[in-house]
C-alpha positions as CSV (number, residue, x, y, z in Angstrom):
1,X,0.0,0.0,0.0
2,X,1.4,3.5,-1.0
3,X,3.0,6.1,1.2
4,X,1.0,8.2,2.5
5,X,2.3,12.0,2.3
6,X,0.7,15.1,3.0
7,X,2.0,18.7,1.6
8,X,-0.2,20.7,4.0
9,X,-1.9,20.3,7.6
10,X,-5.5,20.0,5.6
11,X,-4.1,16.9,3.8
12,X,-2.7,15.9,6.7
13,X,-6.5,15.7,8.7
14,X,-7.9,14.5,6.3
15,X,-5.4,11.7,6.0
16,X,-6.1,10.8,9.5
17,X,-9.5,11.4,9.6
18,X,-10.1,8.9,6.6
19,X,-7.7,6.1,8.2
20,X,-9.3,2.8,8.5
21,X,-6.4,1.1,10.3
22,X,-3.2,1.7,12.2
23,X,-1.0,4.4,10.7
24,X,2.7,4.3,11.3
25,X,4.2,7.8,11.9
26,X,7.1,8.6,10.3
27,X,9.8,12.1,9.4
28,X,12.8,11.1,7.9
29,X,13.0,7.3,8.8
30,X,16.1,7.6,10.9
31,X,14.7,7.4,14.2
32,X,12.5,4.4,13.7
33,X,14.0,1.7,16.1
34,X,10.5,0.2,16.5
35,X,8.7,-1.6,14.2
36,X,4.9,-0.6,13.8
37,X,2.5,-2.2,12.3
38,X,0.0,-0.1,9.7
39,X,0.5,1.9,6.8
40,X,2.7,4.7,6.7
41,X,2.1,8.2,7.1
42,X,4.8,10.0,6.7
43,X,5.4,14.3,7.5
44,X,8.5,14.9,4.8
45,X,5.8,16.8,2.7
46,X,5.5,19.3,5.4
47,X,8.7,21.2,5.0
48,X,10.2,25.1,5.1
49,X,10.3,27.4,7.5
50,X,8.2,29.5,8.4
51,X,9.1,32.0,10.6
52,X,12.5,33.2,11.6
53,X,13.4,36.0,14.1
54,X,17.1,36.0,15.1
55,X,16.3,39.2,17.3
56,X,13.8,37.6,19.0
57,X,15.6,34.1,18.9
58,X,13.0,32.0,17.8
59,X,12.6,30.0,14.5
60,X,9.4,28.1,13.3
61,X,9.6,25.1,10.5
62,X,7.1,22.7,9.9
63,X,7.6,18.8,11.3
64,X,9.2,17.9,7.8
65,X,12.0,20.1,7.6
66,X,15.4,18.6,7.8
67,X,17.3,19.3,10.1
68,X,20.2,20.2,8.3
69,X,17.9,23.5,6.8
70,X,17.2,24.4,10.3
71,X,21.5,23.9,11.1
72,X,22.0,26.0,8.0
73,X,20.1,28.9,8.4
74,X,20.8,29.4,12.2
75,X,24.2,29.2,11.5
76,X,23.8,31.9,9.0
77,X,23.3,34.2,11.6
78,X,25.2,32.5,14.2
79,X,22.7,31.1,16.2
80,X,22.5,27.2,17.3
81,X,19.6,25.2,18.7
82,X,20.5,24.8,22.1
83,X,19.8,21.1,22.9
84,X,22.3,19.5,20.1
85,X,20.4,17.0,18.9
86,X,21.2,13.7,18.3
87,X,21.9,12.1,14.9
88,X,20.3,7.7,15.1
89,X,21.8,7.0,11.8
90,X,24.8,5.8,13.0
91,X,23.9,3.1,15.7
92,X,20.6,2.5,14.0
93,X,22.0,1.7,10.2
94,X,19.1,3.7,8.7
95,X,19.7,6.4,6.2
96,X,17.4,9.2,5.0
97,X,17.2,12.9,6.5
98,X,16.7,13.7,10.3
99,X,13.8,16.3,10.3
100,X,13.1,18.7,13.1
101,X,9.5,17.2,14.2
102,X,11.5,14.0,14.1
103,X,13.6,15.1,16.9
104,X,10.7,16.5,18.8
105,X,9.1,13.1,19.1
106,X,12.1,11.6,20.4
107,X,12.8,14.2,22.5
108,X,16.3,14.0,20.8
109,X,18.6,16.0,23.7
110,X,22.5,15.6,23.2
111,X,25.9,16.6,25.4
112,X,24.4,20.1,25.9
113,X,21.4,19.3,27.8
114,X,23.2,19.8,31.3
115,X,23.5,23.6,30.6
116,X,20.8,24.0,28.0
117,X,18.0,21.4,28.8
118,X,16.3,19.0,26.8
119,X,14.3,19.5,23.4
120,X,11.2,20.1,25.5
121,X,12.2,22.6,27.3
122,X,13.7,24.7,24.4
123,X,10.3,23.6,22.6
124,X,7.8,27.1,22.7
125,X,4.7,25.8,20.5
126,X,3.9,22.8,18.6
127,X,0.6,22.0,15.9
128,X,-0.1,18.8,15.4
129,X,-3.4,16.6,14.2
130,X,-5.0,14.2,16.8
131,X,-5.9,10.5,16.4
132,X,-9.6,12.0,15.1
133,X,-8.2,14.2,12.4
134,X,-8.4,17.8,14.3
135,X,-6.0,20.2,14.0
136,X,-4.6,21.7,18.0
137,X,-2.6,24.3,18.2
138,X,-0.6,24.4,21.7
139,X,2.0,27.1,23.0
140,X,3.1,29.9,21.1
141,X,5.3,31.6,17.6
142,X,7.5,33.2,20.0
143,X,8.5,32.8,23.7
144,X,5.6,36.0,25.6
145,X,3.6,34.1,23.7
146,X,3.7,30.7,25.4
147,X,0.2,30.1,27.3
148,X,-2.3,27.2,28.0
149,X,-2.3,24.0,28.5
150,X,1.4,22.7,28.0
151,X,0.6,20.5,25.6
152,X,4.3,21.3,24.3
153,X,6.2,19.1,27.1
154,X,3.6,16.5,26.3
155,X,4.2,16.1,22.6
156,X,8.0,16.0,22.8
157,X,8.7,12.4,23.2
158,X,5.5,11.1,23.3
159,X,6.8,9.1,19.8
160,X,3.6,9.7,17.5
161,X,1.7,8.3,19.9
162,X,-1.0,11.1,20.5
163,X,-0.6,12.9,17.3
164,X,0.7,13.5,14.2
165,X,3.1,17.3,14.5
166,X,3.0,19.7,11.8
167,X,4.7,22.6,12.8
168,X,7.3,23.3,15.6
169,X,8.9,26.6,17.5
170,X,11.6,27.0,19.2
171,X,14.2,29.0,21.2
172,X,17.5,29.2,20.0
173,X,20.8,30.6,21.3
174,X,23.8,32.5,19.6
175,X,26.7,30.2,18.2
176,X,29.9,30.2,19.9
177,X,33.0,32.0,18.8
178,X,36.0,29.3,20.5
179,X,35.3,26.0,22.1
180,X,38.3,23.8,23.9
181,X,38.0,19.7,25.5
182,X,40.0,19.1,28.5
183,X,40.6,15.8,28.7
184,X,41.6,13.5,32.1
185,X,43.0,10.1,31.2
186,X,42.9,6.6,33.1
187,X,40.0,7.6,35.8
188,X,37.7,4.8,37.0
189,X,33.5,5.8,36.5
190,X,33.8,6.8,40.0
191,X,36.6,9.1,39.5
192,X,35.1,10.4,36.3
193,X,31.7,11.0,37.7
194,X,33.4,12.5,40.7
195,X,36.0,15.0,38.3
196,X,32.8,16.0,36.2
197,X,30.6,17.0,39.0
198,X,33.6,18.9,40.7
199,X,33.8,20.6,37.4
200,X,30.2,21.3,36.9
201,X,29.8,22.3,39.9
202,X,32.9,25.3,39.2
203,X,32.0,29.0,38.0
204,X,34.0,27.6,34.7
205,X,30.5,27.0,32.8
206,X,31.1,23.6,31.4
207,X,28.7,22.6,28.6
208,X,29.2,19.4,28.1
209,X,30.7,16.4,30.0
210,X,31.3,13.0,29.1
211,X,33.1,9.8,29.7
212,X,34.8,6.9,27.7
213,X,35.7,3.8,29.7
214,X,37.7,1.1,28.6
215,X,41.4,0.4,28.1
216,X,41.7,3.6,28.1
217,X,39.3,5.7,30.1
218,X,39.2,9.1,29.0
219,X,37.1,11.7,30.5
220,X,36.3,15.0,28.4
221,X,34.9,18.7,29.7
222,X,33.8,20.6,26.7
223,X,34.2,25.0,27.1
224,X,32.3,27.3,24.5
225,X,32.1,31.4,24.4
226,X,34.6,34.1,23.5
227,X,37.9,33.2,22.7
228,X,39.5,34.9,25.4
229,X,37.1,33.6,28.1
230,X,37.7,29.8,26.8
231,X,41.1,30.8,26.9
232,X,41.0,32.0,30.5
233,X,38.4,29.5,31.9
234,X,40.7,26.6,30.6
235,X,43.8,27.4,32.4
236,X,41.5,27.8,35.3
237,X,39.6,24.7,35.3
238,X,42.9,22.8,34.3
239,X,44.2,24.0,37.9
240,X,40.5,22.7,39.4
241,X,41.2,19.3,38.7
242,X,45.1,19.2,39.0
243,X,43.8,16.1,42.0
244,X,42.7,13.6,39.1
245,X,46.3,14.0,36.8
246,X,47.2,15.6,34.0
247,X,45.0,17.7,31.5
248,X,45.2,17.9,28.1
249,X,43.6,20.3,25.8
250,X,42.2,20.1,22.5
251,X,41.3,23.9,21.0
252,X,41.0,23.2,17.2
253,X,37.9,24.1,16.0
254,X,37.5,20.8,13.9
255,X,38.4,18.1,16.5
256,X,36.1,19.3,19.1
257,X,33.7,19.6,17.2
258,X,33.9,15.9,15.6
259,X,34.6,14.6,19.5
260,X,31.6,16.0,20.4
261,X,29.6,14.8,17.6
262,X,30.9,11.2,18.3
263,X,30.0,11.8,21.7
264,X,26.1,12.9,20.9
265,X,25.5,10.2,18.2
266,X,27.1,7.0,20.6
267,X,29.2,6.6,17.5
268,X,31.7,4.2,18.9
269,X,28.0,1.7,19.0
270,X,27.8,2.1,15.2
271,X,28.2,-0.9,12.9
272,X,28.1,-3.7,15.7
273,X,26.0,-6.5,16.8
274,X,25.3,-6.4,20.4
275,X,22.1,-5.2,22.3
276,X,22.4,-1.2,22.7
277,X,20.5,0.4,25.6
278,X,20.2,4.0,26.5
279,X,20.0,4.4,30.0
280,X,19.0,7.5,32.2
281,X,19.7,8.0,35.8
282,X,20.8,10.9,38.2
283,X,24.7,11.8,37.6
284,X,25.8,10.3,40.9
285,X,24.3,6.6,40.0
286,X,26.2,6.6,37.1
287,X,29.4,4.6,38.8
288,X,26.9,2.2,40.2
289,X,25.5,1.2,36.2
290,X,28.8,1.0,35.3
291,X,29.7,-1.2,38.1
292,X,26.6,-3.3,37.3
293,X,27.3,-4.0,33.7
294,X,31.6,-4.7,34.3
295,X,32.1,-5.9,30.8
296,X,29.5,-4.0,29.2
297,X,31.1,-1.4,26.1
298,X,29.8,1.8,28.1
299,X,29.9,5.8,27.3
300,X,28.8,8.0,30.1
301,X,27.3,11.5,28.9
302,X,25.4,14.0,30.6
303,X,28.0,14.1,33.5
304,X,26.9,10.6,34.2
305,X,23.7,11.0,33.9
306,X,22.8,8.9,30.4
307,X,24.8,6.1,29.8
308,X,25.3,4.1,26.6
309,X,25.4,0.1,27.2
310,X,26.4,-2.3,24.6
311,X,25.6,-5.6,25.7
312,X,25.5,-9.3,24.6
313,X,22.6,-9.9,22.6
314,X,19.3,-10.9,24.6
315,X,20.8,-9.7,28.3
316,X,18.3,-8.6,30.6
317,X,19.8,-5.6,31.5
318,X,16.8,-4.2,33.4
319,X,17.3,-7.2,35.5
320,X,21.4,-6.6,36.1
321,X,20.2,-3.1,37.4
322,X,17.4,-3.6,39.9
323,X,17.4,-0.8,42.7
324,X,18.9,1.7,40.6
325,X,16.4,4.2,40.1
326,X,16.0,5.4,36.7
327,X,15.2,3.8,33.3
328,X,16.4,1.6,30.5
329,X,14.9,2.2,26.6
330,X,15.9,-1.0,24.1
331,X,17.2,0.7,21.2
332,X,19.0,-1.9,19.2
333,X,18.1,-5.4,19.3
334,X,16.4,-8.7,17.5
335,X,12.9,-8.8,17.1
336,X,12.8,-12.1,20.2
337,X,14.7,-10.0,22.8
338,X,12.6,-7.1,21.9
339,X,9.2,-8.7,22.0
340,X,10.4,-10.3,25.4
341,X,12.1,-7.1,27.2
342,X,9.9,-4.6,25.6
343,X,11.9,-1.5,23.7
344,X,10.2,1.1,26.7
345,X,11.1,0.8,30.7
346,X,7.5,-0.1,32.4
347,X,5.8,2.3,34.1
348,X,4.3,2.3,37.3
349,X,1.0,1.7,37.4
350,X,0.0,4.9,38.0
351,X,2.1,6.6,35.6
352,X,1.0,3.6,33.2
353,X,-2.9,4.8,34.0
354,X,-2.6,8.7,33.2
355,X,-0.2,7.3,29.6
356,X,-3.2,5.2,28.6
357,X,-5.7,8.0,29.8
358,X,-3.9,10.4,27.5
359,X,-3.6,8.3,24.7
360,X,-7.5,7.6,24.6
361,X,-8.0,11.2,24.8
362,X,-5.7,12.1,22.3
363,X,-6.3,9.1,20.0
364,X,-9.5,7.1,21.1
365,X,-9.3,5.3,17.9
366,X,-6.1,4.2,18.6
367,X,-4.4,4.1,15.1
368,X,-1.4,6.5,15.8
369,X,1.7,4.4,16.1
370,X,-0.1,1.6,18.2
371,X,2.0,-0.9,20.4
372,X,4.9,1.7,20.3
373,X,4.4,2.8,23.7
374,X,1.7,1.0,25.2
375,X,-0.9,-1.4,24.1
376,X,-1.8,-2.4,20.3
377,X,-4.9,-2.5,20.8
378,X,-8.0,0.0,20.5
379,X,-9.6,1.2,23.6
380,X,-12.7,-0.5,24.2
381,X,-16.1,1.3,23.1
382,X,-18.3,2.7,26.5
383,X,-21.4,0.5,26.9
384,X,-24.4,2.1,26.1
């Protein structure tokens, strides 16, 4: 059965509104690390921008848009979205075009989101069409304008579930003139975790932090602004952690910038075979995961606070991390191990019970990406 691909939100209502089935959701295809059953609908016909205000630093583009035209045209006027999003195309193996409503649904948030937040929090207004066809508009073209019901937060990694997005705002923030990586070498997790909180916790403003383990552990602080501040702020920070060993200190332009982008994308899982999980806890558990999974091919971003796991194919690693509060999403795996581990960390029941409420509200039919986040199954029809 063809594609289905609207050009404009009307299309795209009606497309919804005439579905007699389940309809897979889908942007550029390089995010889509759960199968769904149903036919596709995809958002690549809803492209361009269509509102740009670098004074007032905000940009709106409709859900189709690639990325890389958002990138371009910020960068034009040297401004940056703030939450670095992450790139699936690696670890994945898919190809096609990131799009910007793409990364909304996934929430995509990379090394930046300890200083900058999350995609949902730099998110200002969304449009999107519910499971019945209608058109809601939620939030706001530019950031006074944000009121309501914050229907924003809800859509950003909700996954297609409760609607289809058309059109996304954000805030942005102005590029960065000089950026530096200090690197420590040969620290334990603990010791990482321990280095990077003492140097997020510094008036140095460190805007990313990350660590490698392995054979040979490396743990990297990333510093963006003016060239003189960098400058100034390195030597300092440098003297901050003279306790954990020697610093080294990567300024070009081009190398931190490619570190970095490894770093987001959890390139170093790309092109191999084992299970990979993405796992989410407070900085200060990130030592005990890592302790946990000994053997495990780990990278610890977010000061600790997400951790990359690649493990042997079919591991339970829910199960290898009981009493660690937090939660474990499936992103790479065989169709058995997924269909007996489930790709999503269970919810509580009562969290579980306000999910399902939302997506019978937001898609009674349930047709929008079903079995991707909760049941496959249509709600069942109130007795008369």
């Amino acid at each position: 059965m063809a594609q289905i691909e609207p050009s404009n939100e009307t299309e795209l209502g009606e497309a919804v509104q005439a579905a007699d089935g389940p309809l897979r959701i889908t942007g550029g295809g390089t995010r889509s690390f759960v199968p769904v059953d149903g036919r596709t609908l995809s958002t690549r016909g809803l492209t361009g921008i269509t509102l740009y205000e670098p004074g007032a630093l905000t940009i709106v583009a409709r859900a189709g848009t690639p990325l890389s035209e958002i990138k371009d045209t910020l960068s034009a006027e040297n401004q940056r979205l703030p939450f670095e999003p992450m790139d699936h195309r690696a670890i994945l193996g898919t190809e096609g075009e990131p799009t910007i409503g793409g990364a909304v649904a996934v929430n995509a948030s990379g090394p930046r989101r300890i200083v900058a937040g999350a995609c949902r929090d730099c998110l200002i207004g969304v449009r999107f069409v519910d499971g019945t066809g209608k058109l809601i508009r939620n939030g706001g073209r530019v950031m006074k304008n944000v009121t309501g019901y914050d229907l924003v937060k809800l859509m950003a990694g909700s996954h297609g579930t409760l609607g289809v997005l058309s059109e996304v705002s954000f805030k942005v923030l102005p590029g960065t003139a000089a950026s530096a990586t200090l690197t420590l070498h040969g620290l334990s997790p603990r010791q990482a975790t321990e280095a990077m909180a003492r140097a997020m916790g510094s008036p140095f403003e460190i805007s990313a932090a990350a660590h490698l383990p392995g054979d040979s552990p490396a743990t990297h602080l990333r510093l963006e602004g003016f060239e003189a501040s960098v400058a100034y702020r390195t030597e300092r920070l440098t003297a901050h952690l003279a306790a954990y060993g020697d610093v080294s200190v990567e300024t070009d332009p081009g190398r931190v910038a490619d570190l970095w982008r490894d770093i987001r994308d959890a390139r170093m899982f790309a092109g191999r075979s084992e299970d990979l999980w993405r796992i989410s806890v407070k900085p200060s558990d990130g030592p005990r995961v890592a302790e946990a999974l000994d053997g495990a091919s780990l990278l610890m971003d977010w000061a600790g606070g997400l951790v990359w796991a690649g493990v042997e194919a079919g591991t339970d690693l829910r199960g290898r991390l009981s009493g660690i509060k937090g939660h474990a999403t499936l992103l790479r795996a065989g169709h058995d191990t997924r269909a007996r581990l489930g790709t999503f960390h269970p919810e509580a029941p009562p969290l579980a019970a306000i999910a399902r409420g939302l997506r019978e509200r937001f898609d009674p039919r349930g047709i929008l990406n079903p079995g991707l986040m909760g049941p496959a199954t249509a709600p069942e029809p109130e007795k008369a």
